[in-house]
N, C-alpha and C positions, 0 to 999 in steps of 0.2 A: 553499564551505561555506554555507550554506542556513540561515539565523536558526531559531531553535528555540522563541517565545514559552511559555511556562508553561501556557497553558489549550491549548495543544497537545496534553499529555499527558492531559486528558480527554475530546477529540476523538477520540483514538484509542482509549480506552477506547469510547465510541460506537460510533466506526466495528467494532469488535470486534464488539459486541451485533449490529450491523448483520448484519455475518458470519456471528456464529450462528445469527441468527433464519433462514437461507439453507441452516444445517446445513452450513458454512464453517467451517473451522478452520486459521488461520493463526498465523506466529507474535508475538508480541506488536512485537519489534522492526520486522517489516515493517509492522507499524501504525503503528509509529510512524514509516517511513520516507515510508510512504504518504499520513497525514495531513501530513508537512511536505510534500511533495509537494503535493500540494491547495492549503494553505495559498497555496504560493508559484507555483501555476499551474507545475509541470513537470512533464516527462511522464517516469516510471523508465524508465530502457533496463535491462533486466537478463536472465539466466536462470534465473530464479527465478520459476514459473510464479503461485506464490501472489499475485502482484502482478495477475495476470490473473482471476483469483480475485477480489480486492478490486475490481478495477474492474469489476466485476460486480455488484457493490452498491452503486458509488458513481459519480462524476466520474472517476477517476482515468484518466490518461491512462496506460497501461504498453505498453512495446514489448519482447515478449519475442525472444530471439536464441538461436540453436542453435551448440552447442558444434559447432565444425570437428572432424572426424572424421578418422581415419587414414590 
């Protein structure tokens, strides 16, 4: 678990505006996962493409992964 500092939460409001100014629409808690992410230098592994999105407007390191198939 990853420290969560208070002025976090208006970083990711930033990072947001960031987003839109790009015409980016993500959702607010990946902001927030995003900026703790940043914050703490780590990179998201996830399947959730919006992170790829965000790192697009910023630092963020994100490695997205495909769901195994049938």
């Amino acid at each position: 678990m990853l420290a969560t500092p208070p002025a976090l939460w208006s970083e990711a409001a930033e990072l947001g505006q960031a987003c839109r100014l790009k015409n980016i629409t993500v959702h607010s808690l990946d902001l927030l996962i995003a900026t703790i992410a940043l914050h703490h230098g780590a990179e998201v592994v996830t399947f959730d493409g919006d992170f790829q999105k965000i790192a697009g407007v910023s630092k963020l390191q994100a490695k997205l992964l495909k769901r195994p198939t049938a």
